[in-house]
Backbone bond lengths (Angstrom), bond angles and torsions (degrees), N, CA, C in turn:
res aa  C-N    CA-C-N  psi(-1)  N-CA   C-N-CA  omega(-1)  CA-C   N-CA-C  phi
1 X - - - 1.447 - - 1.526 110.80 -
2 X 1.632 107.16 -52.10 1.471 100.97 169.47 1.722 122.23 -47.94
3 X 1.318 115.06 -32.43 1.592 109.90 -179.73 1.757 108.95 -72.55
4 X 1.113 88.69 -20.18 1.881 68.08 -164.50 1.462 100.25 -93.47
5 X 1.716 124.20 -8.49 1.128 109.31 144.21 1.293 137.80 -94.81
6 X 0.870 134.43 23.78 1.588 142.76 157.47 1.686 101.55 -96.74
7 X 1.646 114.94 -22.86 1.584 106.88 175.04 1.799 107.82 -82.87
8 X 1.328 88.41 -12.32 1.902 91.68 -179.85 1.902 104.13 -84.28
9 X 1.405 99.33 -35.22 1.371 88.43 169.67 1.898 129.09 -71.36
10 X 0.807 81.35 -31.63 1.745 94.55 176.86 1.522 106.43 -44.39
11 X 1.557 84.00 -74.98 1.668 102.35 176.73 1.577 120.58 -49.31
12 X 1.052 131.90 -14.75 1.649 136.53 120.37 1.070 121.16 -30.41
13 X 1.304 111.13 -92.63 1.523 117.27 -159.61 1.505 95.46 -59.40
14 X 1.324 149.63 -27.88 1.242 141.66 -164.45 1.541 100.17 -84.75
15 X 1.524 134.51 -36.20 1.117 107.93 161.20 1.513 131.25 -99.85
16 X 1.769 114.83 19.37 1.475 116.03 165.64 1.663 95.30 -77.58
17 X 1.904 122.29 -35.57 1.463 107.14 167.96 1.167 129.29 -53.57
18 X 1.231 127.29 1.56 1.829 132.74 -150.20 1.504 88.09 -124.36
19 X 1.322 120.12 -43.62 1.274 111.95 -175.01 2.049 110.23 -60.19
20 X 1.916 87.75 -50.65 1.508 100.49 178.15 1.620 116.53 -30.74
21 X 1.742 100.92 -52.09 1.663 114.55 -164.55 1.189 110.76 -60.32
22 X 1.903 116.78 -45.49 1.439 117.66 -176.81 1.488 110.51 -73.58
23 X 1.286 137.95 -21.51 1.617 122.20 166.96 1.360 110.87 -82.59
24 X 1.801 121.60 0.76 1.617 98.43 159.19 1.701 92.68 100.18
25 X 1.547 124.02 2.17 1.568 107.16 172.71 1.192 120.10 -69.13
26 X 1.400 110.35 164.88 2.097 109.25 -157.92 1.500 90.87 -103.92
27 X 1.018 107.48 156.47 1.916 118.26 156.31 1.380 120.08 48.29
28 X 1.537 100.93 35.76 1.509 124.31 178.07 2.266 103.87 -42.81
29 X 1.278 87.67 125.46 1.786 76.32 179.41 1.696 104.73 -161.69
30 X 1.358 101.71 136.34 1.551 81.07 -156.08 2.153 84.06 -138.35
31 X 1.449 90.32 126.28 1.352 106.54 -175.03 1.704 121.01 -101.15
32 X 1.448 111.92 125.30 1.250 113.90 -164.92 1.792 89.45 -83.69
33 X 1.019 120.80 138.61 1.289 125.15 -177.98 1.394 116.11 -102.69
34 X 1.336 135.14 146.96 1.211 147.53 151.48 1.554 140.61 -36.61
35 X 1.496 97.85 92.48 1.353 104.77 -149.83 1.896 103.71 -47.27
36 X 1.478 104.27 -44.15 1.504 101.53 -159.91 1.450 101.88 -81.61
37 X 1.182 130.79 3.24 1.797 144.93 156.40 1.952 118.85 -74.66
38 X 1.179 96.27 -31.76 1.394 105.10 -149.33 1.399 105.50 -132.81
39 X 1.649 123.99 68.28 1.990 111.82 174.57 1.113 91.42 -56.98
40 X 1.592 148.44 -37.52 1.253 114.34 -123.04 1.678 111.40 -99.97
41 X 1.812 116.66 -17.53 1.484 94.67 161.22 1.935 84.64 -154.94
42 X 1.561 120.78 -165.60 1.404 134.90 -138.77 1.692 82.76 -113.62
43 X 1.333 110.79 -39.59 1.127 114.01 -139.26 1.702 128.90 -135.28
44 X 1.191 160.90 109.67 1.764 138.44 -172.76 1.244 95.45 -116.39
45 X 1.052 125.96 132.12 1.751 154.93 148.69 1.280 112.60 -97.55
46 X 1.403 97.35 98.69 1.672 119.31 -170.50 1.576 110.88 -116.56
47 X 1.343 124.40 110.08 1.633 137.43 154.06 0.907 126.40 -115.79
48 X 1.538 125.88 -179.77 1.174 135.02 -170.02 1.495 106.09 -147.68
49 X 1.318 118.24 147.82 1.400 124.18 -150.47 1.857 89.34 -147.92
50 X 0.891 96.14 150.00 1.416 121.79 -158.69 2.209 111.69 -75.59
51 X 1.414 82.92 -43.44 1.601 96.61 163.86 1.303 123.58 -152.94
52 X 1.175 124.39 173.79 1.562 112.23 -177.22 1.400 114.62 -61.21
53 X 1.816 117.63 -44.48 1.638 97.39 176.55 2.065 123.89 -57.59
54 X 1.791 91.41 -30.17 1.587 79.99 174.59 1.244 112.92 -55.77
55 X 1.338 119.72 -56.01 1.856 129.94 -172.74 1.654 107.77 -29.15
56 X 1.718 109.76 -52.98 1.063 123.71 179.11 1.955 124.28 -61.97
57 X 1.517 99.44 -30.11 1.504 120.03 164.99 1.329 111.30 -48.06
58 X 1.320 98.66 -65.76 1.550 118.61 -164.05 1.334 113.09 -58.61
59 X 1.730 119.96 -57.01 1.367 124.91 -179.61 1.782 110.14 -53.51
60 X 1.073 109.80 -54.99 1.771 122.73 161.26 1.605 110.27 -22.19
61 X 1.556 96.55 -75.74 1.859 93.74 -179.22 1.175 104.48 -58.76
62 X 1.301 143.91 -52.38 1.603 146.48 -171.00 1.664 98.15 -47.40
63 X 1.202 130.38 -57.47 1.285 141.40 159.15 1.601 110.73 -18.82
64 X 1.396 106.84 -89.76 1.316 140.05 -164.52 2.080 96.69 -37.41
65 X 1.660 79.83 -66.91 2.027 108.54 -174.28 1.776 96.13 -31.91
66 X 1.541 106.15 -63.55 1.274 130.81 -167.52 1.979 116.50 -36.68
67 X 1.879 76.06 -60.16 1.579 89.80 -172.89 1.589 109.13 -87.21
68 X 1.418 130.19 -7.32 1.242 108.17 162.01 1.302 126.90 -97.97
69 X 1.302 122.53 -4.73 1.457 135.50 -172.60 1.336 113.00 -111.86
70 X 1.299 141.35 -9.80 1.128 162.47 -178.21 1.693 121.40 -152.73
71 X 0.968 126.91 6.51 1.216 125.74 172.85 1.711 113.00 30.18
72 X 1.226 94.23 47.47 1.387 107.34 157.85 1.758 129.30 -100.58
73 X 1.269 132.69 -174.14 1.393 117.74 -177.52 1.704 82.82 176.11
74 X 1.396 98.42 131.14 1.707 125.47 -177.37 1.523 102.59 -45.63
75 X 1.142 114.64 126.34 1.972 97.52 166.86 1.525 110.52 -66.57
76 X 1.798 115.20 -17.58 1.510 98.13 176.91 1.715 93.91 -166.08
77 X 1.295 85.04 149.36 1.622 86.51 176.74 1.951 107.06 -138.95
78 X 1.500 98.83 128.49 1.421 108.72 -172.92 1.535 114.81 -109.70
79 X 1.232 107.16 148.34 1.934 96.72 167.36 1.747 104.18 81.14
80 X 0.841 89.07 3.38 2.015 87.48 -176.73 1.690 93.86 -68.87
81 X 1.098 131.13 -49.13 1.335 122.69 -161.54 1.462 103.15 -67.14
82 X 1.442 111.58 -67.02 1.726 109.61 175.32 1.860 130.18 -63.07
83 X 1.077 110.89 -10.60 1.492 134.72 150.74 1.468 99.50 80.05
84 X 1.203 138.48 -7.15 1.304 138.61 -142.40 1.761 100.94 -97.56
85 X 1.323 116.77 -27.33 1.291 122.71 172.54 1.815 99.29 -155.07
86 X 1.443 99.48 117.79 1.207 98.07 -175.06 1.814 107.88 -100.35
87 X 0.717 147.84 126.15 1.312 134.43 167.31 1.755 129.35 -106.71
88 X 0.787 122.81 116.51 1.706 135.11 -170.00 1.484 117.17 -108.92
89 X 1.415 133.34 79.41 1.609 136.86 147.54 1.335 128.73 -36.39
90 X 1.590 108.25 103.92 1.108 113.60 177.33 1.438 94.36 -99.03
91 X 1.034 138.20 -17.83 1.529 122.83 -174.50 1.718 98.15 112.32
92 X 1.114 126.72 -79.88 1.648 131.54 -157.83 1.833 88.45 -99.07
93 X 1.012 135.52 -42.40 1.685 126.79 162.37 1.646 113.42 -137.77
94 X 1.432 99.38 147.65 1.456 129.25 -155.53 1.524 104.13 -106.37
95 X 1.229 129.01 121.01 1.518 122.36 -166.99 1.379 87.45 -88.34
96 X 1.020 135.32 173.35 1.231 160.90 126.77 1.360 149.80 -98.37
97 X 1.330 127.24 57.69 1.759 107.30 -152.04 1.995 119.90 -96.66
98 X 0.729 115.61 113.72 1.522 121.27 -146.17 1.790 98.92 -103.14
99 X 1.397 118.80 145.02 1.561 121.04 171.25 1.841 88.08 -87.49
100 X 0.870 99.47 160.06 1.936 122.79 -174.04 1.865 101.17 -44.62
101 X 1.715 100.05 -71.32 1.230 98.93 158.97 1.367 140.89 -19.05
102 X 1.429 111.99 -68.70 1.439 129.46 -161.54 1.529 88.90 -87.71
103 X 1.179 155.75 -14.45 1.470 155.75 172.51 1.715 102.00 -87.27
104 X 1.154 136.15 -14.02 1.370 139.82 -164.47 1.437 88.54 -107.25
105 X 1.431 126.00 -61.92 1.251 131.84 -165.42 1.524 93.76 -68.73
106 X 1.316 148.93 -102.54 1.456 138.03 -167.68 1.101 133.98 -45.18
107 X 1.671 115.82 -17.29 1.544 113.61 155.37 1.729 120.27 77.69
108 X 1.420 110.90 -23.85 1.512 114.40 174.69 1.584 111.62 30.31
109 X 1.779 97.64 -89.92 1.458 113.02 179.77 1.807 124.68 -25.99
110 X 1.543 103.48 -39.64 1.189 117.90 177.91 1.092 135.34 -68.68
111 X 1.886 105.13 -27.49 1.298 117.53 179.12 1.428 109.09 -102.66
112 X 1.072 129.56 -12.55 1.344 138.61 157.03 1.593 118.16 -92.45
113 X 1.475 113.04 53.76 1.399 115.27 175.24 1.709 120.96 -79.85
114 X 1.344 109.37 -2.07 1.703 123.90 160.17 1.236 121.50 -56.51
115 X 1.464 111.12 -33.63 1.599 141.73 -148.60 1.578 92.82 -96.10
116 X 1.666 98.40 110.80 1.850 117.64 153.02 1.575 111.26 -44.30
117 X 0.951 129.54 165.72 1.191 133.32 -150.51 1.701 100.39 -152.10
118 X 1.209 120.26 88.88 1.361 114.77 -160.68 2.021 107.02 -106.86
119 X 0.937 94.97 146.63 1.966 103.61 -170.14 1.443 95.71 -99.53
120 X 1.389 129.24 154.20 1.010 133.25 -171.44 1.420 123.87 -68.87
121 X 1.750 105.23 -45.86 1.727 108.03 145.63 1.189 125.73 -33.62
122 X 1.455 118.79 -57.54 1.356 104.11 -167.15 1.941 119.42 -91.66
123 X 1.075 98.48 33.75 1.526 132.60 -175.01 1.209 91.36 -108.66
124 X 1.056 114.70 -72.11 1.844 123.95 -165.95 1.413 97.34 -65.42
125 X 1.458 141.17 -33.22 0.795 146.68 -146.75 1.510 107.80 -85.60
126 X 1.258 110.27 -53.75 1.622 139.55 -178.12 1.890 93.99 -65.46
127 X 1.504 124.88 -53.65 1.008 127.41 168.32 1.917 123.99 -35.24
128 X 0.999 88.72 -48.42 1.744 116.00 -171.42 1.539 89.98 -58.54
129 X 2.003 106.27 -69.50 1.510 112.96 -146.96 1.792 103.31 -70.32
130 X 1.716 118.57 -12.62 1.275 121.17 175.20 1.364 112.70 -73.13
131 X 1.090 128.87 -44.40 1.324 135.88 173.16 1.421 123.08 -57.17
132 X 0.932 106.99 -58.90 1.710 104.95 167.52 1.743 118.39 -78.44
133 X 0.847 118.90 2.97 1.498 124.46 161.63 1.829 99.43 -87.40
134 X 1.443 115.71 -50.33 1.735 107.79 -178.64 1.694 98.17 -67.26
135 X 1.395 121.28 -30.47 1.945 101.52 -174.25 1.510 92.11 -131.68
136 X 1.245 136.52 74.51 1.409 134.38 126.89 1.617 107.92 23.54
137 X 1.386 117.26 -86.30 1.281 106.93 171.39 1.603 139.40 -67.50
138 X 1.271 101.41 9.41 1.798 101.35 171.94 1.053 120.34 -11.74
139 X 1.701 103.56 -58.41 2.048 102.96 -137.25 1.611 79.33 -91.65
140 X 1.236 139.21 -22.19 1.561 125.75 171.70 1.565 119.64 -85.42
141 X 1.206 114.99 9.82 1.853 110.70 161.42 1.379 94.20 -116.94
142 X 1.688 138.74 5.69 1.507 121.17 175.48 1.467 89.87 -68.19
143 X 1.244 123.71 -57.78 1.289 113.90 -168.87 1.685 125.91 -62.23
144 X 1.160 102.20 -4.92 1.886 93.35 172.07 1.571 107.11 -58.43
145 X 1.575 115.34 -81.32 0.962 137.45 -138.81 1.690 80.22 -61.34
146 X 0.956 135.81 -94.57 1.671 105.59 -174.79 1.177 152.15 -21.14
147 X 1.506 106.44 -7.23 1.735 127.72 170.15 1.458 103.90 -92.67
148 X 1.516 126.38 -40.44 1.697 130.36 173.13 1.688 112.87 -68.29
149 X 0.772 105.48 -44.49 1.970 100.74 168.63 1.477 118.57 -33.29
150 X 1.596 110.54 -59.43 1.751 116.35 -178.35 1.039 81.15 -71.51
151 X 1.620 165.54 -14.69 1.363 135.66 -174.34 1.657 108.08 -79.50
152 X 1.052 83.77 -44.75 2.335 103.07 -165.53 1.266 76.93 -51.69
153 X 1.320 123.57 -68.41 1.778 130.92 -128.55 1.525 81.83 -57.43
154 X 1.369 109.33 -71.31 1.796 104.55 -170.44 1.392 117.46 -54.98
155 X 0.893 133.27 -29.29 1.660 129.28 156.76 1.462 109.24 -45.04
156 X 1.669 108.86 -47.66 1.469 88.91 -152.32 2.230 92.84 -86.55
157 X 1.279 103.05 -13.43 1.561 93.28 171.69 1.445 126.97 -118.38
158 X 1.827 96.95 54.37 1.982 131.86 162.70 1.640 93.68 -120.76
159 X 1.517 114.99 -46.58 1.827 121.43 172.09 1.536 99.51 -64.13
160 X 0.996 151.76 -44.25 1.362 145.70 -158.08 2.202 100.11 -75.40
161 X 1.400 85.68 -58.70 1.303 117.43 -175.92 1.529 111.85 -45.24
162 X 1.417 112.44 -57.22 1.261 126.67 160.43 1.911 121.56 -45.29
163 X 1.232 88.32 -66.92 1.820 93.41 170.85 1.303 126.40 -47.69
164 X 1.641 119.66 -29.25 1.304 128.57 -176.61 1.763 102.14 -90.42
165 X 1.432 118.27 -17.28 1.800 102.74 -175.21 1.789 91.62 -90.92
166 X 1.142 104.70 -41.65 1.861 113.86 177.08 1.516 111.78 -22.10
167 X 1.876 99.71 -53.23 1.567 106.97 -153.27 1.628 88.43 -96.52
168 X 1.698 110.57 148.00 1.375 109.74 161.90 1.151 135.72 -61.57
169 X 1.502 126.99 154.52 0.652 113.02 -152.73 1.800 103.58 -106.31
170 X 1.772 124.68 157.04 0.897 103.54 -161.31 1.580 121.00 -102.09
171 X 0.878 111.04 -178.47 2.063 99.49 165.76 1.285 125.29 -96.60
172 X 1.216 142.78 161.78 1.166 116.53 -142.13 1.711 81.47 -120.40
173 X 1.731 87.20 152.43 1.564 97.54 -175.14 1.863 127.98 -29.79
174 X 0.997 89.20 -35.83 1.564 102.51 -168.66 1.601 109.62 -88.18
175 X 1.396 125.65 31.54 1.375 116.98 -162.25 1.560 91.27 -130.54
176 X 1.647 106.03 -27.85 1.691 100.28 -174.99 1.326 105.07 -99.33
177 X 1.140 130.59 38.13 1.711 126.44 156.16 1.849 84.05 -119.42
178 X 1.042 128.36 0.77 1.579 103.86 170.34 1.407 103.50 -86.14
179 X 1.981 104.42 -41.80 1.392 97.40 -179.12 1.523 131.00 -32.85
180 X 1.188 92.12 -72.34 1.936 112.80 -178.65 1.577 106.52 -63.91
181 X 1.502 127.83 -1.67 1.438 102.16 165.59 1.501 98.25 -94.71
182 X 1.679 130.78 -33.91 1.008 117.54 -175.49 1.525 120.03 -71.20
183 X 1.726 120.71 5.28 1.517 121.55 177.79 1.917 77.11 -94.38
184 X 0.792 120.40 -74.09 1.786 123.93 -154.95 1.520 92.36 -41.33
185 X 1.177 119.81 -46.42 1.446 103.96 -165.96 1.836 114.48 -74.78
186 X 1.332 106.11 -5.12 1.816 122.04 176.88 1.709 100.14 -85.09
187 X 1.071 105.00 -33.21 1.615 105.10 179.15 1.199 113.39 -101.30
188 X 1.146 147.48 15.67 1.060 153.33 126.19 1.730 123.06 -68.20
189 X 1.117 100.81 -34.98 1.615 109.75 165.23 1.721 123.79 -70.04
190 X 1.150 82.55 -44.43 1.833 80.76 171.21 1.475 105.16 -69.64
């Protein structure tokens, strides 16, 4: 039980890093912390953002990424207004997003010199090798579900296909103003 939640956390922090990469944050580095140092979280995800509105970008997508793909949501988020160090509580890892300055001046890294130092590969990496150790067969059911798609699709357009010869068929707009002039013009003749 403990692995598949520490594999649920990963899989977090690996895409609050993904979010980091696509707004362009610098020196993405994210430190597994020391459990018997550190009750208070697993993990720090530390960047640096170029100005306060990026800082503010970044924490946003990390947000956004979070809550639609995981239906997660920060227990707290600080510094969003002044942008200069934003900080975001997930509980098991703590974002951090820092302007150059304010990351030089507090130093984090320094004071957490206990703290593994993990790269985003080898995040993803550790992610990968957990998963296929819990299902052995992974990499041979990735390929089903891409062989059943061209099946549905053509099912569902022989069902489509079917429904449209079923229903009558109609006349086309422009045929029933010929109708009724060619009755008016019969009753006018008689």
């Amino acid at each position: 039980m403990a692995s598949t939640k520490k594999q649920q956390v990963q899989q977090l922090l690996a895409a609050a890093a993904a979010a980091c990469e696509d707004k362009k944050a610098e020196d993405i580095r994210i430190l597994a912390l020391d459990p018997s140092e550190s009750g208070l979280t697993d993990y720090f995800l530390i960047c640096t953002g170029l100005s306060d509105r990026q800082n503010v970008a970044i924490t946003d997508e990390i947000e956004f990424r979070l809550k639609r793909d995981f239906a997660t949501y920060p227990n707290s988020v600080e510094g969003r207004r002044q942008g200069e160090w934003v900080l975001m509580d997930y509980v098991d890892f703590i974002v951090h997003v820092f302007s150059a300055e304010k990351r030089a001046f507090y130093g984090l890294e320094r004071l957490r010199k206990s703290a593994t130092t993990l790269s985003v590969e080898n995040l993803n990496a550790e992610i990968k090798a957990a998963i296929s150790t819990k299902r052995p067969s992974a990499a041979k059911s990735v390929g089903a579900p891409k062989r059943l798609v061209p099946a549905k699709k053509a099912a569902a357009k022989k069902a489509t296909k079917k429904a449209t010869a079923k229903s009558p068929k109609k006349q086309p707009a422009s045929g029933a103003p010929k109708k009724a002039v060619k009755k008016a013009t019969k009753k006018l003749a008689k």
